[in-house]
Every structure is written in structure tokens, then in C-alpha cells.
C-alpha positions in Angstrom: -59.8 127.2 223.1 -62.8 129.5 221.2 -62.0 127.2 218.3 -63.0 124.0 220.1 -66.2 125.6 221.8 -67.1 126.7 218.4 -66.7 123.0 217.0 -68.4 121.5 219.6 -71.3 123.9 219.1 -71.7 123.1 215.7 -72.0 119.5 216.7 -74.3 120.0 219.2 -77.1 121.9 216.6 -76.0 119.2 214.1 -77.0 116.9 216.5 -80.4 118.0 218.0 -81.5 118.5 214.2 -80.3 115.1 213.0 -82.2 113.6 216.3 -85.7 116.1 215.3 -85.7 115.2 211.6 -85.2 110.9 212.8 -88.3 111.5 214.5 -90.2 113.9 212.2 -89.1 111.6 208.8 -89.6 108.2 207.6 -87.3 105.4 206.7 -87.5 106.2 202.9 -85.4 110.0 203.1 -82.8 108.9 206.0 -80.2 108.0 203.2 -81.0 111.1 201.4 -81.0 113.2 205.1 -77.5 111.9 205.8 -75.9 112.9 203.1 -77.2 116.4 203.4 -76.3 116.1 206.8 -72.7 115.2 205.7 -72.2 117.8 203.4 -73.3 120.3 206.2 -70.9 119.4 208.4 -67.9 119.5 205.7 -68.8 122.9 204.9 -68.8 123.9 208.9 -65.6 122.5 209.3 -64.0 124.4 206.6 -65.4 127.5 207.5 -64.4 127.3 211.1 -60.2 126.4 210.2 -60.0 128.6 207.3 -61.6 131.6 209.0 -59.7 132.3 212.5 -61.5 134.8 214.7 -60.4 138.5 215.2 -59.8 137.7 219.2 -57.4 134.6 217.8 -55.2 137.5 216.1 -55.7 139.9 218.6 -54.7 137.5 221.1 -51.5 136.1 219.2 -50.4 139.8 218.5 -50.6 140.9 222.1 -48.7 137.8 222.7 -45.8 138.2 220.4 -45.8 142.4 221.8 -45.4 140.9 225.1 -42.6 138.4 224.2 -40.8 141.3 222.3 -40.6 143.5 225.5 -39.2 140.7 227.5 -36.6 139.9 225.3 -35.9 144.1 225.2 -35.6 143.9 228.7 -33.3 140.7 229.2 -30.8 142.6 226.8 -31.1 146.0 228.8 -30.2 144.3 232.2 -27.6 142.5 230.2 -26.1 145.6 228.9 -26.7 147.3 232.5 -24.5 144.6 233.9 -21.7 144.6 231.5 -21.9 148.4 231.6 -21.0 147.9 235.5 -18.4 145.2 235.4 -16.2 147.3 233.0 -16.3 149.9 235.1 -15.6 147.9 237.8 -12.5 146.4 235.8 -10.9 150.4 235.1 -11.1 150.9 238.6 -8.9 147.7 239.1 -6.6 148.7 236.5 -6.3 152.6 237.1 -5.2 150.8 240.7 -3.2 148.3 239.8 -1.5 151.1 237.5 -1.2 153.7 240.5 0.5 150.9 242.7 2.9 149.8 240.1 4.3 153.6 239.8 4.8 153.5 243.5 6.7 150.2 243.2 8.9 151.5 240.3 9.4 154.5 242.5 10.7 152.3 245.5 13.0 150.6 243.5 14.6 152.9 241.4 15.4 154.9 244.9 16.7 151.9 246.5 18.6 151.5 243.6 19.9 155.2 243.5 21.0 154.8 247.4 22.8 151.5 246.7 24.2 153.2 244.0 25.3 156.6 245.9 26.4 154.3 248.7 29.1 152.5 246.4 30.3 155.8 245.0 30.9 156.8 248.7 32.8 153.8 249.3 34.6 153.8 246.3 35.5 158.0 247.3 36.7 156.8 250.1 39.1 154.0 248.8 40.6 156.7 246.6 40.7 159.3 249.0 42.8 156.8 251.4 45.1 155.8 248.4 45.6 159.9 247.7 46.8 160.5 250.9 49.3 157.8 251.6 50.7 158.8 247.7 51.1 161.9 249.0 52.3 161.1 252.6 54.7 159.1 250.5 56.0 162.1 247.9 56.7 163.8 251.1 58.7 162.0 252.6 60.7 161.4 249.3 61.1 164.9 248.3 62.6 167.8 249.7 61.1 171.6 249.4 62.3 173.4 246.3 64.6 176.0 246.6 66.7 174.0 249.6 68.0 170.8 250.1 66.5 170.3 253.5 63.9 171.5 255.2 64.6 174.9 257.4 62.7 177.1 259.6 61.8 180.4 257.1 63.6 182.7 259.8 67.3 180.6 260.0 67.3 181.4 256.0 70.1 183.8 255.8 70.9 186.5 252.6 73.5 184.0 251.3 71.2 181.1 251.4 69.5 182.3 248.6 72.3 183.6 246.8 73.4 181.9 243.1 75.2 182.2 240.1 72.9 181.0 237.7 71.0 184.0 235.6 67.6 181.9 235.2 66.1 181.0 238.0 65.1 177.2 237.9 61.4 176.1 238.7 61.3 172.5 239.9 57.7 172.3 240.4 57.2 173.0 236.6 56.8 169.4 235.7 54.3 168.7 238.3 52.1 171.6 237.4 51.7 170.4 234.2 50.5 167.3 235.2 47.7 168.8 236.9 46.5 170.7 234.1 46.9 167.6 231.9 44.8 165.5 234.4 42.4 168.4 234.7 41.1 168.4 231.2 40.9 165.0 229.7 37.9 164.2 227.6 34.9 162.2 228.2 36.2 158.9 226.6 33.4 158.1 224.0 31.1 155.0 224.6 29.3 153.9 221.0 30.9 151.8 218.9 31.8 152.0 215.0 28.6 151.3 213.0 25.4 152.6 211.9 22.8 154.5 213.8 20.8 151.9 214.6 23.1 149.7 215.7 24.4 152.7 218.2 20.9 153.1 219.4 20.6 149.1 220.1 24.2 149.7 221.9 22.8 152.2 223.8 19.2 150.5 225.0 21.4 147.5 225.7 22.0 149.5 229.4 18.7 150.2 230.4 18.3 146.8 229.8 20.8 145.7 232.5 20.0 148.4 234.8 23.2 150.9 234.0 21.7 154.2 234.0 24.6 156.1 234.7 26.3 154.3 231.3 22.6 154.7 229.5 22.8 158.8 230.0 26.0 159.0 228.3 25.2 156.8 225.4 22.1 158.8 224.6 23.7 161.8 225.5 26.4 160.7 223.0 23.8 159.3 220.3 21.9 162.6 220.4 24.7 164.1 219.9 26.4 162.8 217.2 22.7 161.8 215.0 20.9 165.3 216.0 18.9 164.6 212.2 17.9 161.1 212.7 14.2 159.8 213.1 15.9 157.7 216.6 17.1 160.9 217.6 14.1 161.8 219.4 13.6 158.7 221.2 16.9 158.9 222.1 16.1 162.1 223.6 13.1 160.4 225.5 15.0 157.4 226.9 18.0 160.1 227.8 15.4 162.1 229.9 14.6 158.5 231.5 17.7 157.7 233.0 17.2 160.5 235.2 13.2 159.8 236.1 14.6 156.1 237.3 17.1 157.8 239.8 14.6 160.3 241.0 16.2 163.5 239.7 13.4 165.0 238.4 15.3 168.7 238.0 17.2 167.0 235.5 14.6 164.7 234.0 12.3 167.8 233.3 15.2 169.7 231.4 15.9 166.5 229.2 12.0 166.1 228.9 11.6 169.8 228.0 14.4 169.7 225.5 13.1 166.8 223.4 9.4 168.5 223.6 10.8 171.8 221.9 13.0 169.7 219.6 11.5 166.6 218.4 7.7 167.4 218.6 6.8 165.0 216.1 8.9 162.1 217.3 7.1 158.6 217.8 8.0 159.4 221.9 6.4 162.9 221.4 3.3 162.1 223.2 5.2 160.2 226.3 7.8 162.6 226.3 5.2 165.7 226.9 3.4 163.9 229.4 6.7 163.0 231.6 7.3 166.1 230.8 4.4 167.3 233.4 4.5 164.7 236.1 8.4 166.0 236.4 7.3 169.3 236.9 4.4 168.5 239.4 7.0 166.6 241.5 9.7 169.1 241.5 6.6 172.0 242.7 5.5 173.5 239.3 1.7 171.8 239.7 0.6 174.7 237.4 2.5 174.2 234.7 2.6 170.7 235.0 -0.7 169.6 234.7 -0.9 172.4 232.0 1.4 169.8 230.1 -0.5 166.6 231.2 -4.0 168.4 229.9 -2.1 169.5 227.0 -1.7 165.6 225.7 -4.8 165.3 224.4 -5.2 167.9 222.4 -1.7 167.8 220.6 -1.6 164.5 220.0 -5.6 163.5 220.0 -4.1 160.4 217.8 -1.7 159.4 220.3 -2.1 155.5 222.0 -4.9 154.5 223.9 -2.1 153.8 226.5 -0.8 156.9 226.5 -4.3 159.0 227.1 -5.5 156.7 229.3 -2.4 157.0 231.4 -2.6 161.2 230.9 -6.1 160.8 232.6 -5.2 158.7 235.2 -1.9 161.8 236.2 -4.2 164.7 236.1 -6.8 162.9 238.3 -3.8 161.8 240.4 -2.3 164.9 240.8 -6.5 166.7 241.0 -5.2 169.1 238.3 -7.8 171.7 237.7 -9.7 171.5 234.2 -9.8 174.9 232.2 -13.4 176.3 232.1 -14.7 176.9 228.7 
């Protein structure tokens, strides 16, 4: 705009001096006046668009610093708002997390009653097939030491007389039995083959949902490969089978036992941390969110997952932070 006024202004003094020298001169110098004239304005011209004024820079500079700042601010409210909606999306997850715990809590005790519930029934079968064995043998044998049954005070001296210098024991065989029954061996579940094969025969019942068969295959596996880098995952999923069915007593022994063995087992992070929710939920808070705080700091290198998930306990749980 100050360019245009200062164009038109030129043309306007140009003008008013060409007009006074037509009426001051005579016909003889117009040529040579216009060509003057001509070379006047060329020489304006170039000075006016070659030589931009200092409130033309100061205007486009204060321009561009205004621009600038918008664009700063369009990226801050940008980053504001992302900022927000990630926190908004932990909360959802930290949620979705806490209500998927309570699920797997509901089902692995409905599970455990279904399960105690058949064992009841099946103790039951048996006991009814016990008795009418034995209401049976009863009726089949006689007492030893007589052929019949007799009231102890009809027994007379010579009743229990005999010639034979050993006495004979007829319940000899049966006691035997007993002791026999009494101490038979767990029957062994792996199969023939290599470690890993064992451990895949083993994981092969948590898939399916036998825990009870699961704890003795680990049990076993542990056992049997005490050296092996599976051993302590072994321990881990061992401790497991008891979390599912809600025996946390036991859980927190097998927990504790592959913390103190394996403590640099790929599970070692997990295993420490089930370690203290077990203990919170059988009443030892203080030590157990000891164990949860104590995740992060053995294991600062552990997965994402697995702090994130130690967080999300001791908040749970409101587990007191150590002051420094």
C-alpha cells in the first residue's frame, strides 16, 4: 500500500511539472522536454522497487513473528490434547485390566467348586462300594480263632486249647495288604524324551484346564531337570496351578521357592511379583507389597507389561511407598 501512494505521488509532481513547463516553453524544446521527462520517470521507478522501505521490513517481520507464534500455539494445544487422551486411554486399560483379574478370579473358583464338588461325589461312590465290600467279607468270613461266632463269656478253657506249638495268625495276609496299599508311589506322568519335549507335555494341561494333572507334571519336571534353563519357568507355572484354584498358602510357598532358587529365570520378574499379591491375599500386606515395590528395582529391565502391571498391584492394594 505505501508503495502505491509513493508511485502515485511521483506521478502526480511529474505531472504538475510536465503541465508548468507546456505552458512556460515553446513548441521547439517539447521533443527534447519529453525525453528528459522520460528518463525521470525510469529512474523513479527503479528507485522506488529496488529500494523497499524500513516499515515494509518491519511490517513483514512482525508478520512472519506473529505467524510463528500461532503455529507454536496450534502444536502446544495439539500436544495438550494428546497428552490428555493417553491418559485418558491408561485409565481404560488399568480398568479393563482390574476387571479382567476379577473375572479370572470368578472362574477359576467356580472351577475349583465344580471341581471339589466331583471329588465329593466321586468320595462318596467309593465310600458306598467300601462298605458293601466289607458288609460282604463279613458275612463270608468267620472271626479268627473260632469257627463261629460266640459271645466272649460262653468261651470256655478248652475252647482255646490246641496241640499245635505255633500259634497260627490268619489275619497275616490281610495286613500285609494294607501296608502294601498304604505305600505305593506316585505313578510318574512325563513321558520318555527330552526336556523340552517334557515341558511341552506338561504346558499341554494348563492348556486344557487340568490343574490338578499340571501341578504334578511341573512338580515332576522340576524335579527331575533341577539344572535346566526351563526349570524355572517350570517352577513359575507350578506355583500357578495353585493361584488358578485360589490356594494362595500354597501358591506363595511355590512362588517363594522359585524366587530364592531361580532369580535369574526369564519368569523371575512375574514370579516375584505373584509372589507379593499371594502374600497380600493370604494377610501378609507388609511383606507383600515389600515384594511388589521390590520389582522394579531388581529387575528395572523387566517388560513393560510386567512394571506396568506391578504399578497397577501396589496402587491396588494402596501399599505404602518407602520415604527416602
Amino acid at each position: 500500500m505505501i508503495k502505491k501512494f509513493k508511485y502515485l505521488l511521483v506521478f502526480n509532481v511529474l505531472g504538475l511539472f510536465f503541465i508548468n513547463i507546456l505552458a512556460n516553453a515553446d513548441n521547439h524544446n517539447i521533443s527534447e522536454l519529453l525525453e528528459t521527462i522520460q528518463k525521470d520517470i525510469k529512474t523513479l521507478e527503479k528507485a522506488v522497487y529496488s529500494n523497499p522501505s524500513s516499515n515494509d521490513l518491519n511490517l513483514s517481520s512482525s508478520s512472519m513473528d506473529q505467524n510463528s507464534e500461532e503455529v507454536l500455539t496450534r502444536h502446544l494445544l495439539k500436544l495438550s490434547e494428546i497428552e490428555n487422551q493417553f491418559q485418558d486411554l491408561t485409565n481404560k486399560f488399568e480398568e479393563i485390566n482390574f476387571k479382567l483379574d476379577k473375572l479370572s478370579n470368578r472362574l477359576s473358583k467356580s472351577q475349583a467348586d465344580n471341581q471339589l464338588r466331583f471329588q465329593q461325589l466321586e468320595g462318596i461312590t467309593t465310600g458306598l462300594d467300601i462298605n458293601a465290600n466289607a458288609k460282604i467279607e463279613k458275612e463270608d468270613k468267620v472271626l479268627p480263632g473260632s469257627s463261629q461266632p460266640q459271645d466272649l463269656g460262653s468261651i470256655s478253657y478248652k475252647d482255646t486249647e490246641t496241640k499245635k506249638e505255633n500259634q497260627e495268625i490268619q489275619s497275616i495276609e490281610t495286613t500285609n495288604t494294607v501296608l502294601t496299599e498304604t505305600f505305593v508311589s506316585e505313578e510318574k506322568i512325563l513321558p520318555e524324551g527330552t526336556p523340552n519335549e517334557q515341558y511341552e507335555f506338561a504346558t499341554s494341561f494348563l492348556k486344557v484346564g487340568d490343574y490338578n494333572m499340571a501341578e504334578r507334571a511341573f512338580r515332576e519336571f522340576v524335579k527331575n531337570n533341577p539344572e535346566h534353563n526351563l526349570a524355572g519357568s517350570a517352577q513359575y507355572w507350578y506355583a500357578e496351578t495353585f493361584r488358578i484354584r485360589q490356594l494362595f498358602t500354597d501358591a506363595a510357598s511355590a512362588y517363594l521357592e522359585g524366587y530364592q532358587k531361580y532369580p535369574e529365570s526369564q519368569k523371575a520378574p512375574i514370579n516375584l511379583l505373584k509372589l507379593g499379591v499371594s502374600l497380600v491375599q493370604i494377610g501378609e500386606k507388609d511383606q507383600g507389597c515389600l515384594m511388589i515395590s521390590g520389582v522394579k528395582k531388581e529387575y528395572p529391565q523387566a517388560n513393560q507389561s510386567v512394571l506396568q502391571k506391578a504399578k497397577y498391584e501396589e496402587k491396588k492394594f494402596e501399599c505404602k511407598k518407602e520415604e527416602s
